[in-house]
Biopython code that builds the backbone (N, CA, C, O; Angstrom):
import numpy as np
from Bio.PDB.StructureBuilder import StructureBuilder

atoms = [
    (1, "UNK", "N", (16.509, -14.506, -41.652)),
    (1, "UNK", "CA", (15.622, -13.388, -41.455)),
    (1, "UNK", "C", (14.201, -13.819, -41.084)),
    (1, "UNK", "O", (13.574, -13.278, -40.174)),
    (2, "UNK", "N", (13.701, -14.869, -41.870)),
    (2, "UNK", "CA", (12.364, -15.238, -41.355)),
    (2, "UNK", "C", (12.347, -15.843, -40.253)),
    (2, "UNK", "O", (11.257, -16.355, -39.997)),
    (3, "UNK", "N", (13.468, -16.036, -39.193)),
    (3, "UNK", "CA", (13.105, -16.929, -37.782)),
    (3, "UNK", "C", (13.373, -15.370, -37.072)),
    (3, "UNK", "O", (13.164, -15.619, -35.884)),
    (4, "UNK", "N", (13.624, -14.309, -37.130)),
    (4, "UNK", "CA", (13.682, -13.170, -36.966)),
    (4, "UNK", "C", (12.117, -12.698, -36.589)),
    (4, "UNK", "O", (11.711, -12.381, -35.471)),
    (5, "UNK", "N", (11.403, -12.739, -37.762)),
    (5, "UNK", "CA", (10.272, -11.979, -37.698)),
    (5, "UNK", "C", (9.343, -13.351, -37.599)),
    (5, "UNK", "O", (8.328, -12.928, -38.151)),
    (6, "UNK", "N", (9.160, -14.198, -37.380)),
    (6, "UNK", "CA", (8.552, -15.109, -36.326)),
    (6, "UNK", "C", (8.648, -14.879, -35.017)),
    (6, "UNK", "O", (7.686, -14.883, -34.249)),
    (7, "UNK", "N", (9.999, -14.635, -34.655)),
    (7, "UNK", "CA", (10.065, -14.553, -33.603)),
    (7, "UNK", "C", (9.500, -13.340, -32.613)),
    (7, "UNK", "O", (9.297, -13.476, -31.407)),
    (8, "UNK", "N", (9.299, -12.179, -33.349)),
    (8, "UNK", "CA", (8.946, -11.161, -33.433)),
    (8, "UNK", "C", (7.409, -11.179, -33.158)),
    (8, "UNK", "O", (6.873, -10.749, -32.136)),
    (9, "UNK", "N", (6.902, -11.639, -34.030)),
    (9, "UNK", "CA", (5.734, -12.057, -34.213)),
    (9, "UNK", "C", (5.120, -12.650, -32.864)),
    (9, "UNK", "O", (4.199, -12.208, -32.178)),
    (10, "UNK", "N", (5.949, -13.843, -32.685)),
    (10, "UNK", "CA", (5.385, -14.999, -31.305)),
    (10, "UNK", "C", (5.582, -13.495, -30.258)),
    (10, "UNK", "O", (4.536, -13.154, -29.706)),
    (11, "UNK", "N", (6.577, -12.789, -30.026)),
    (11, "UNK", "CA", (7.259, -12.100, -28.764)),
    (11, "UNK", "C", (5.306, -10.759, -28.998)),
    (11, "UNK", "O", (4.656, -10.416, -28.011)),
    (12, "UNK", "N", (5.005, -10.444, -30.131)),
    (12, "UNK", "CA", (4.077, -9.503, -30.221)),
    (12, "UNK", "C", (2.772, -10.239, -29.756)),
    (12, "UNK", "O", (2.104, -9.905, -28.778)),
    (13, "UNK", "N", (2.457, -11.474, -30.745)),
    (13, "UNK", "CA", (0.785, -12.053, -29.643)),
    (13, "UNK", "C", (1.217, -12.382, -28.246)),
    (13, "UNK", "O", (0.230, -12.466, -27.515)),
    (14, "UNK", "N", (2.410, -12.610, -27.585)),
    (14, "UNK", "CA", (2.200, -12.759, -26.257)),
    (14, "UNK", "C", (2.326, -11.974, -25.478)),
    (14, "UNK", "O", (2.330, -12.321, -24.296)),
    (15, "UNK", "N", (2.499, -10.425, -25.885)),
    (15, "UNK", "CA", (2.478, -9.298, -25.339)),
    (15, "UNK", "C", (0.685, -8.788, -25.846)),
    (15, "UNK", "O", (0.216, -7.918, -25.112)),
    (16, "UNK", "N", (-0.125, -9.213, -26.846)),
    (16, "UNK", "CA", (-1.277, -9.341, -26.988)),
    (16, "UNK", "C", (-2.005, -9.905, -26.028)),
    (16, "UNK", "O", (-2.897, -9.350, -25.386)),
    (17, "UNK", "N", (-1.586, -11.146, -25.908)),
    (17, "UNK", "CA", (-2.498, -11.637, -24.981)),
    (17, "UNK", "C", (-2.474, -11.286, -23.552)),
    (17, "UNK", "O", (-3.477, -11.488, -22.868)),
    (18, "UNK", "N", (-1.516, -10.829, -23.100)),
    (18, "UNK", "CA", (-0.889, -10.259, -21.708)),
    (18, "UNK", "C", (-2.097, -9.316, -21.346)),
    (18, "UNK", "O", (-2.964, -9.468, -20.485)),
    (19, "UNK", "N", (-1.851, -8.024, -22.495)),
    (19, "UNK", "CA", (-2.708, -6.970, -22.779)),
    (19, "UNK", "C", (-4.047, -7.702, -22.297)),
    (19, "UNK", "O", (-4.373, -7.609, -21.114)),
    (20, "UNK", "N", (-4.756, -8.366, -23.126)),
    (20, "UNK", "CA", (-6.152, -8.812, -22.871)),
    (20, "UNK", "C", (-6.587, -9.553, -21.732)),
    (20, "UNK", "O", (-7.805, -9.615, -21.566)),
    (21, "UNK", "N", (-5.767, -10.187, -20.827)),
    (21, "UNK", "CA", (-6.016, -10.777, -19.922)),
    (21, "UNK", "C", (-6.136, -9.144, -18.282)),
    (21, "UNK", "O", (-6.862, -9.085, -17.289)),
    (22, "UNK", "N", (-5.240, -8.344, -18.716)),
    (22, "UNK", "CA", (-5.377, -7.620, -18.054)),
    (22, "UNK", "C", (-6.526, -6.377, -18.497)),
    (22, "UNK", "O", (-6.479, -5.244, -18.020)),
    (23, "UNK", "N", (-7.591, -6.853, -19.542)),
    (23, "UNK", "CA", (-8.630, -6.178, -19.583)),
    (23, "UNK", "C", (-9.408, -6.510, -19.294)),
    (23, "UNK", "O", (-10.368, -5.741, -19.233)),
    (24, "UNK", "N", (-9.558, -7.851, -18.921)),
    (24, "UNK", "CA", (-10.517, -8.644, -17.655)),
    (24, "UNK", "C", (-10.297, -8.466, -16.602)),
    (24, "UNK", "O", (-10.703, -9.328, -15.822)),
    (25, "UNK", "N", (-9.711, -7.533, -16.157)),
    (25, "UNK", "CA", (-9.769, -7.229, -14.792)),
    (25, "UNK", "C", (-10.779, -6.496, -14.483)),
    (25, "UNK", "O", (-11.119, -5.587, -15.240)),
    (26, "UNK", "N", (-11.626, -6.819, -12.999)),
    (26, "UNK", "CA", (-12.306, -5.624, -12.736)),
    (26, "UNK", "C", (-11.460, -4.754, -11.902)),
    (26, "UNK", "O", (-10.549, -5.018, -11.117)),
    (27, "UNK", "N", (-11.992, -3.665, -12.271)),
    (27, "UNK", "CA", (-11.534, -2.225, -11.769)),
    (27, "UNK", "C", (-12.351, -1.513, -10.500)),
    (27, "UNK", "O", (-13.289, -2.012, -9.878)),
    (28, "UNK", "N", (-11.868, -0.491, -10.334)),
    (28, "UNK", "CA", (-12.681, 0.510, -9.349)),
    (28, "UNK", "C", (-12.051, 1.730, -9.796)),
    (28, "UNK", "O", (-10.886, 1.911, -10.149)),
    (29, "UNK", "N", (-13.223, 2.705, -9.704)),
    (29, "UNK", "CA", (-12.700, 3.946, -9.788)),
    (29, "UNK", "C", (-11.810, 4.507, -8.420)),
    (29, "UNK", "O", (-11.804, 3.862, -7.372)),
    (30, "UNK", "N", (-11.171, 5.609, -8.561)),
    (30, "UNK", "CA", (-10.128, 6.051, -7.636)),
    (30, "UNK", "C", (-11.416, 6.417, -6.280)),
    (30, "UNK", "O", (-11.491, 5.953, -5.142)),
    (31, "UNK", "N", (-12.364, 7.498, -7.050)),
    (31, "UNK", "CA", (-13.066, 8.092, -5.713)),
    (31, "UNK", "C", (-13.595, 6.882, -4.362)),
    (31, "UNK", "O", (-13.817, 7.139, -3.178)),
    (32, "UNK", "N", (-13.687, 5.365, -5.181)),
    (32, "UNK", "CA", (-14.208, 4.516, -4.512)),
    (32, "UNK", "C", (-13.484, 4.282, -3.916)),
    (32, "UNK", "O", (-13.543, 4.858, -2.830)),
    (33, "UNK", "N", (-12.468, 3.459, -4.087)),
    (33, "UNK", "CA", (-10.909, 3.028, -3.224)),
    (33, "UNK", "C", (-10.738, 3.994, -2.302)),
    (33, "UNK", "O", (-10.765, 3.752, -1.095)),
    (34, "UNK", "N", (-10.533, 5.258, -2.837)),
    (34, "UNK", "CA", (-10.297, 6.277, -1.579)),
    (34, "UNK", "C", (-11.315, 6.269, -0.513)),
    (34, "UNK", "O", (-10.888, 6.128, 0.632)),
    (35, "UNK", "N", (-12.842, 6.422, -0.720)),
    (35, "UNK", "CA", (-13.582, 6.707, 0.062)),
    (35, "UNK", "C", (-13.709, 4.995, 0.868)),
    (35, "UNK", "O", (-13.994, 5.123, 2.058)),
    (36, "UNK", "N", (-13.597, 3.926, 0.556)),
    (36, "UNK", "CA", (-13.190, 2.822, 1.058)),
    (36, "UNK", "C", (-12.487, 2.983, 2.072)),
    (36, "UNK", "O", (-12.872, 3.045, 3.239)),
    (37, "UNK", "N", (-11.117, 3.078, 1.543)),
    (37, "UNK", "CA", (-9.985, 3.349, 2.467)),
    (37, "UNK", "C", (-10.407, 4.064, 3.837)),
    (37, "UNK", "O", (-10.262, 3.670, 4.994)),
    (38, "UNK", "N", (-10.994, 5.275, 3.321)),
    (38, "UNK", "CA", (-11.361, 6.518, 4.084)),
    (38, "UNK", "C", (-12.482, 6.189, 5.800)),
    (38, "UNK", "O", (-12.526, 6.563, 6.972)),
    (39, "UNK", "N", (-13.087, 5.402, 4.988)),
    (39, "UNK", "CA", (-14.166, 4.252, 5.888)),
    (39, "UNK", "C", (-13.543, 3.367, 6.836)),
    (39, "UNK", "O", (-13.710, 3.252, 8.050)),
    (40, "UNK", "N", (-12.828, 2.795, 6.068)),
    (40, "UNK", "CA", (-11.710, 2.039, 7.008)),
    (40, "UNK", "C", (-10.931, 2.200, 8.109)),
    (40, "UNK", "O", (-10.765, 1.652, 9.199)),
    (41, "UNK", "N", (-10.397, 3.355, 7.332)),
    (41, "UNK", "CA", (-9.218, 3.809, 8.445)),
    (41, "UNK", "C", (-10.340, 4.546, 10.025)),
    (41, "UNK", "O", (-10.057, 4.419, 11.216)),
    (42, "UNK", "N", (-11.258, 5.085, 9.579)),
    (42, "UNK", "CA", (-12.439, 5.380, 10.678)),
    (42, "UNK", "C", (-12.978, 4.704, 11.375)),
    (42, "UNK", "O", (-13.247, 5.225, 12.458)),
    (43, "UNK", "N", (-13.437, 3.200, 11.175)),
    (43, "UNK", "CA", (-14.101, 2.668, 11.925)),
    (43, "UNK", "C", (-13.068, 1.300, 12.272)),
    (43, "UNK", "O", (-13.781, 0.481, 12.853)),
    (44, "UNK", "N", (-11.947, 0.871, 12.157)),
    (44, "UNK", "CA", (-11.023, 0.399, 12.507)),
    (44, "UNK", "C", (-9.731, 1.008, 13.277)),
    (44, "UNK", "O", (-8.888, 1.523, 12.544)),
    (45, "UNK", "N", (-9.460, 1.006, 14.787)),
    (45, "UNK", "CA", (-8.471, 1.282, 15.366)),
    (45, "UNK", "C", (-7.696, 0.750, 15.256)),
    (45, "UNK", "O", (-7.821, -0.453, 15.487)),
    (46, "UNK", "N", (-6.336, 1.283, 14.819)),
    (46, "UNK", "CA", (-4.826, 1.210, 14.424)),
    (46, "UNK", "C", (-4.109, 1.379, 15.801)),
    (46, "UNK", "O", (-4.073, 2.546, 16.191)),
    (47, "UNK", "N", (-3.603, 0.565, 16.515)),
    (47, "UNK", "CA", (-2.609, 0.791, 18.023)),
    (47, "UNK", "C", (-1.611, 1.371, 18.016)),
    (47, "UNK", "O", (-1.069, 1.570, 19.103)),
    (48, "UNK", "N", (-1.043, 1.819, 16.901)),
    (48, "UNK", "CA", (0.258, 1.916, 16.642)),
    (48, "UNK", "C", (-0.201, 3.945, 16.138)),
    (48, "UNK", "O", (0.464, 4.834, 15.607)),
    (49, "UNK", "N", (-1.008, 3.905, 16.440)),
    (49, "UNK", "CA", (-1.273, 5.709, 16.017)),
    (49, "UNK", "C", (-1.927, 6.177, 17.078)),
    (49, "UNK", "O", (-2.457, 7.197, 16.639)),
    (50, "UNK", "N", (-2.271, 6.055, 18.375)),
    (50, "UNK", "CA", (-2.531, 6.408, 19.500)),
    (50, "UNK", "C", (-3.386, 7.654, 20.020)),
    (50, "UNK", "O", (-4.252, 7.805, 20.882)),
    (51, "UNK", "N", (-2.668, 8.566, 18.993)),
    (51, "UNK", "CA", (-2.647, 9.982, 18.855)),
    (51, "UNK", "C", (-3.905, 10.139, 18.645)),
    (51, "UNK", "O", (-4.561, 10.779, 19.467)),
    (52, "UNK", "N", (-4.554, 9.555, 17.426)),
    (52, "UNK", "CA", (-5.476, 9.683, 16.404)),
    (52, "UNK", "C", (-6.830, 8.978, 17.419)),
    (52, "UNK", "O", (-7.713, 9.827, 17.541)),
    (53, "UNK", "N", (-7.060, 8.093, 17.908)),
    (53, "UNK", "CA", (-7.730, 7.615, 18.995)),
    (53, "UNK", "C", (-8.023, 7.725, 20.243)),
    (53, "UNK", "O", (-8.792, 7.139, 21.005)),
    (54, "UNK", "N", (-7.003, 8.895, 20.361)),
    (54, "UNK", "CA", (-7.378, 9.210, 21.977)),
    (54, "UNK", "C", (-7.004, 8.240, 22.752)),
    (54, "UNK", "O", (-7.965, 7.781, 23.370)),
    (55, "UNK", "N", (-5.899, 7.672, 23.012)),
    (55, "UNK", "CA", (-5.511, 6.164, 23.543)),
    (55, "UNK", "C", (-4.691, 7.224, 24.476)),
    (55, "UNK", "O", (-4.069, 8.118, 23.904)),
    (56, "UNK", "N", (-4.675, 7.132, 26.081)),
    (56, "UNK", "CA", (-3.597, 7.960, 26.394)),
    (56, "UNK", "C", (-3.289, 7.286, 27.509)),
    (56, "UNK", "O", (-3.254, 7.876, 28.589)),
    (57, "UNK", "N", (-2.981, 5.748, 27.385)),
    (57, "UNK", "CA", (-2.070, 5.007, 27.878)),
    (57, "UNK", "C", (-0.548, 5.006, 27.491)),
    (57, "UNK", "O", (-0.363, 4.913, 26.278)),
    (58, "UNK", "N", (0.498, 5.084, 28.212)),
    (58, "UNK", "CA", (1.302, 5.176, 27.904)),
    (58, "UNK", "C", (2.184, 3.753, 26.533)),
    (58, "UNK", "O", (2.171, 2.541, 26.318)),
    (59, "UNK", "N", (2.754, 4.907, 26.043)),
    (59, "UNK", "CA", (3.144, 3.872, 24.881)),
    (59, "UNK", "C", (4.535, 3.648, 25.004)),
    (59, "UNK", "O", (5.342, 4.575, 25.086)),
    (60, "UNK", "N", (4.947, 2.055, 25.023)),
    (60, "UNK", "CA", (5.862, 1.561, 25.651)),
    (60, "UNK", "C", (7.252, 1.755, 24.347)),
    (60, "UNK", "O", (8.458, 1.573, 24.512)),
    (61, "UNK", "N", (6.624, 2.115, 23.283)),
    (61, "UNK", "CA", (7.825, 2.177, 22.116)),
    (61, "UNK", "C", (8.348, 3.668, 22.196)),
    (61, "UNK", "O", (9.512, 3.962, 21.923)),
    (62, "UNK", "N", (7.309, 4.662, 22.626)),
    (62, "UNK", "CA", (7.769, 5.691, 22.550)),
    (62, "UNK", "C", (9.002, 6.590, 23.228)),
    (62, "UNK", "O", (9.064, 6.313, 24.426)),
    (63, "UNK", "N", (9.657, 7.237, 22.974)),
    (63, "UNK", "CA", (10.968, 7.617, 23.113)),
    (63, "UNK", "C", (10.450, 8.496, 24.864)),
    (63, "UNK", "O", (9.473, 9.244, 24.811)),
    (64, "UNK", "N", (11.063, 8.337, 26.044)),
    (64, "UNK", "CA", (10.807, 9.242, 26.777)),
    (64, "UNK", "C", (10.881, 11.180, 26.865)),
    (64, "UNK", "O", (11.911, 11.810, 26.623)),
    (65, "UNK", "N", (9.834, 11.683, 27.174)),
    (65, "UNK", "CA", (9.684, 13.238, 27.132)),
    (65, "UNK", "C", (10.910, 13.860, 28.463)),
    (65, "UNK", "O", (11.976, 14.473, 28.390)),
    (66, "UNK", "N", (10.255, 13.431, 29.376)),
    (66, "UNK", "CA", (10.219, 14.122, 30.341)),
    (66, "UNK", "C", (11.932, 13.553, 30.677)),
    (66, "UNK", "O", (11.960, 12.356, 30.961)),
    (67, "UNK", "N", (13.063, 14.127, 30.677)),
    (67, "UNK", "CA", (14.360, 13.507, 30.695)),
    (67, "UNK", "C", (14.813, 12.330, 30.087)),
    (67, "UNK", "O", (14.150, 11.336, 29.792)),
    (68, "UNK", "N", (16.389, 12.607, 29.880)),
    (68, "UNK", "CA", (16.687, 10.973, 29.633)),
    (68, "UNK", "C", (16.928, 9.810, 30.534)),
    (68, "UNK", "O", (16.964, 8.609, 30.264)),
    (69, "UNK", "N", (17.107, 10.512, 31.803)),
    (69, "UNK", "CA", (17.515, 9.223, 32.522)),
    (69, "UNK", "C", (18.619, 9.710, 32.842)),
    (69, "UNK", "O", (18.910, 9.572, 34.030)),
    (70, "UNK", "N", (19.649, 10.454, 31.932)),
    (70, "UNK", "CA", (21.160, 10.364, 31.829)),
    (70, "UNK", "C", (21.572, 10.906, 33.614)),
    (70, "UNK", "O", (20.918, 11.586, 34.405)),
    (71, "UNK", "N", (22.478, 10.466, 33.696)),
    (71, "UNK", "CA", (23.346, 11.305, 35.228)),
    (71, "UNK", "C", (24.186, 11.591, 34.434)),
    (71, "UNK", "O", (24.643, 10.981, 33.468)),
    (72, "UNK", "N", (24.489, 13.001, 35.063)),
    (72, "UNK", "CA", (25.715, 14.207, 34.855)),
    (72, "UNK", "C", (26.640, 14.283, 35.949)),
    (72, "UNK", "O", (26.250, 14.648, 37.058)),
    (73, "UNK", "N", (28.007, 13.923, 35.695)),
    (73, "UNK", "CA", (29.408, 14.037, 36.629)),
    (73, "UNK", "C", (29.951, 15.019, 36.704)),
    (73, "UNK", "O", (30.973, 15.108, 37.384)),
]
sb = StructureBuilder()
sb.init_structure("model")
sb.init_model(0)
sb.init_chain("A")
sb.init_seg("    ")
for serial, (resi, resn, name, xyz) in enumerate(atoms, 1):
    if name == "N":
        sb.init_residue(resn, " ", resi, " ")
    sb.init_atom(name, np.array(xyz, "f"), 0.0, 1.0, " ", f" {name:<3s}", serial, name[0])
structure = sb.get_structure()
């Protein structure tokens, strides 16, 4: 029983110390990260969203509009 609650014991301070190491973390509040993000995504162009940039070169991944191509027999 007592290698039981040793063991117990060891398994609880190293879930202690886990705890405390992750209270040295620095943080950020949410509004910051978001408004970060928010900054980001604005003054960095993304190629792959076209739409959003006014890019109106044709985009070579995109699925064709105007027909498929197909011939009909």
């Amino acid at each position: 029983m007592p290698r039981q609650a040793e063991a117990k014991l060891r398994k609880l301070l190293e879930l202690n110390g886990k705890l405390k190491e992750q209270l040295e973390i620095s943080r950020i509040p949410v509004s910051e990260a978001s408004r970060s993000l928010i900054e980001y995504c604005q003054t960095n162009q993304d190629m792959m969203i076209p739409s959003v940039w006014g890019n109106r070169n044709p985009d070579p991944f995109a699925e064709p509009t105007a027909g498929c191509g197909c011939v009909l027999m």
